[in-house]
matplotlib code that plots the C-alpha trace (Angstrom):
import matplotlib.pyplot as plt

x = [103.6, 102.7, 101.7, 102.6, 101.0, 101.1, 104.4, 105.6, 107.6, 110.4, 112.5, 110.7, 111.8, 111.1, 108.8, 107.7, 111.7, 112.0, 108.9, 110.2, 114.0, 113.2, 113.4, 116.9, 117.4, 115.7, 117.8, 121.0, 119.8, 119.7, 115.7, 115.3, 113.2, 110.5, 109.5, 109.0, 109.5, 107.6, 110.4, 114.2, 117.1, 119.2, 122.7, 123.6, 127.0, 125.9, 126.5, 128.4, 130.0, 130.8, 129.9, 127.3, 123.8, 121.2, 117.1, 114.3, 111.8, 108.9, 109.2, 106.8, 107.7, 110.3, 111.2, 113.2, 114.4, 116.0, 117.1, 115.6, 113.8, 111.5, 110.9, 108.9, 110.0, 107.2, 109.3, 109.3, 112.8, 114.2, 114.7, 118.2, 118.5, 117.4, 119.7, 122.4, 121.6, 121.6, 125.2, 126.3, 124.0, 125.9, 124.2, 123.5, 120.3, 118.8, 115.2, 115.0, 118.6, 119.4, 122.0, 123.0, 124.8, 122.7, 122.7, 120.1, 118.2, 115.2, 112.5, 110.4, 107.3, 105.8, 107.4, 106.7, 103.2, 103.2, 104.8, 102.0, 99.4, 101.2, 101.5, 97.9, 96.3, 98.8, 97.5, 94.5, 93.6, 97.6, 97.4, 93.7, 95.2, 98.8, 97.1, 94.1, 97.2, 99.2, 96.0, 94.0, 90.9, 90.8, 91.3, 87.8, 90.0, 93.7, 94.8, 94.6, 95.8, 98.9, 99.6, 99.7, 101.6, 104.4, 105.0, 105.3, 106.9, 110.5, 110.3, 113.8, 114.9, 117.9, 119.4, 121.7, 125.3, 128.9, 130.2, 127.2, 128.0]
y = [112.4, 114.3, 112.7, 114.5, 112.3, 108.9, 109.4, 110.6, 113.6, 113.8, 110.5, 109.0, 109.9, 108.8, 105.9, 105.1, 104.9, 102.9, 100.9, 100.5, 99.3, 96.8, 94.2, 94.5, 94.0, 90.8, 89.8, 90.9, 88.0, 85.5, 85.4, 87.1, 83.4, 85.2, 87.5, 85.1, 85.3, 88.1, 90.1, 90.6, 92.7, 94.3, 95.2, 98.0, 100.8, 104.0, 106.8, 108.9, 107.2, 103.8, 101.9, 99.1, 100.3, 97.9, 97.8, 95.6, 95.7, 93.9, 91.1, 92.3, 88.8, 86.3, 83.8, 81.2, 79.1, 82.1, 84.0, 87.3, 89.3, 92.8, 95.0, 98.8, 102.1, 103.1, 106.1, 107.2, 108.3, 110.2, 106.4, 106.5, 102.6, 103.6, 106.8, 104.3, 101.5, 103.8, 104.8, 101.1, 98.3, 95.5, 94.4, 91.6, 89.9, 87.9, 86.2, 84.1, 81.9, 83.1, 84.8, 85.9, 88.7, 90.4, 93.4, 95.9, 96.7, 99.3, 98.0, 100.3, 101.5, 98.7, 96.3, 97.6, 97.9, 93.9, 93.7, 95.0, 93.3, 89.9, 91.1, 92.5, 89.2, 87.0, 89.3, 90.7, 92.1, 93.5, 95.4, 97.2, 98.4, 99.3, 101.1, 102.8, 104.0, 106.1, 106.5, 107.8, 105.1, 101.4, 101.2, 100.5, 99.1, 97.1, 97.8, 101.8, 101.6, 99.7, 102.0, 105.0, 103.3, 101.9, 105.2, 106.7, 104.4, 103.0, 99.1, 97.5, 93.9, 91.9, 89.8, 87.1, 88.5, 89.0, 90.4, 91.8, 95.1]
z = [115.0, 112.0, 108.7, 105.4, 102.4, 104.3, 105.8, 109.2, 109.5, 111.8, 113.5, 116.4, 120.0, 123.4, 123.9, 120.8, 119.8, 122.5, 121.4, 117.8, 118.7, 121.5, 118.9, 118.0, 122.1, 121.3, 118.4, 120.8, 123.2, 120.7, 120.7, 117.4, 116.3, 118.6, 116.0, 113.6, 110.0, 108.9, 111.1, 110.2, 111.7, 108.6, 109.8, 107.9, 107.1, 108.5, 105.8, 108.0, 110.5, 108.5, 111.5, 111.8, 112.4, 113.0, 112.7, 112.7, 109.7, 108.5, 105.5, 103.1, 101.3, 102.0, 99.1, 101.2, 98.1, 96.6, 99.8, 98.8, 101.2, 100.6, 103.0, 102.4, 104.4, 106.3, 107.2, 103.7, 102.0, 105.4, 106.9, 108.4, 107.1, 103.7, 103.5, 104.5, 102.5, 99.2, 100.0, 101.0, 99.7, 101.2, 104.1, 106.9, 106.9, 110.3, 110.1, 113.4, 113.7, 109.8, 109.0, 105.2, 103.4, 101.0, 98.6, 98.6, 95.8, 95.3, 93.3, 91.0, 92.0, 89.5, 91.1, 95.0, 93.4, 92.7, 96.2, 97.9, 96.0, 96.8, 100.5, 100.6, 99.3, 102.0, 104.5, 104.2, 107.4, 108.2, 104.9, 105.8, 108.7, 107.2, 104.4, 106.7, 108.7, 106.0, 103.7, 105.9, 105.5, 104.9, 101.3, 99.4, 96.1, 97.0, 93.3, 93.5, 97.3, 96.5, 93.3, 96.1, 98.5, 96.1, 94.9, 98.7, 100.3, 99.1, 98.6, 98.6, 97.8, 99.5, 97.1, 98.3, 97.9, 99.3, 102.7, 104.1, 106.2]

ax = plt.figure().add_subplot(projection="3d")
ax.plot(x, y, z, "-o")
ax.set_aspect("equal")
plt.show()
């Protein structure tokens, strides 16, 4: 796939969407724990149809007292979960046997740009290679890095809330 400014162009096809929605196959059969807690599957209104959609994203941070969850669109703004999200925030959150209802919020880039830096200091080596990926290069400096990448790539929040999708 193309890259345009740290983003990919087009939706993925073949394989690799294969690769990338295997997970949700895994939350299907009950194993979603598997994954972790730096996984969750966010059921979701489609914007057109109005029917659940579902897909598995990476927790950028989870704060378990509070419920609230961030994830970042590597896929940039043309994410069919993000498009859909923005028309219908409520949503469904699963992290392993979790299950909560949860609004979606989207965080400015200050606040994806804390985000990141949180993320990038819990996980050093992921966020070399995340950033090397859409920047181009392993980033020299984390503070300018995440400054780029908060303002390319849509951080969101899920807030505890009523009757997810």
């Amino acid at each position: 796939m193309q890259r345009d400014k740290g983003t990919f162009r087009g939706k993925p096809k073949g394989l690799l969407r294969l690769f990338l929605r295997a997970p949700i196959w895994l939350y299907r059969l009950g194993l979603g724990w598997l994954l972790g807690d730096r996984f969750l599957l966010l059921t979701h209104t489609g914007r057109k149809s109005g029917l659940p959609r579902r897909t598995v994203l990476e927790v950028v941070r989870h704060d378990k007292a509070a419920g609230l969850y961030v994830i970042a669109s590597g896929w940039g703004e043309k994410a069919d979960w993000l498009l859909n999200i923005q028309k219908s925030p409520r949503v469904t959150v699963q992290s392993g046997w979790e299950q909560q209802a949860a609004v979606a919020v989207r965080l400015t880039p200050e606040e994806g740009r804390l985000e990141l830096l949180d993320y990038a200091r819990r996980h050093p080596a992921a966020f070399r290679v995340l950033a090397a990926k859409f920047l181009g290069e392993p980033p020299s400096d984390i503070e300018p890095a995440c400054s780029l990448l908060a303002q390319t790539f849509p951080l969101i929040a899920l807030r505890p809330g009523q009757s997810g999708a």
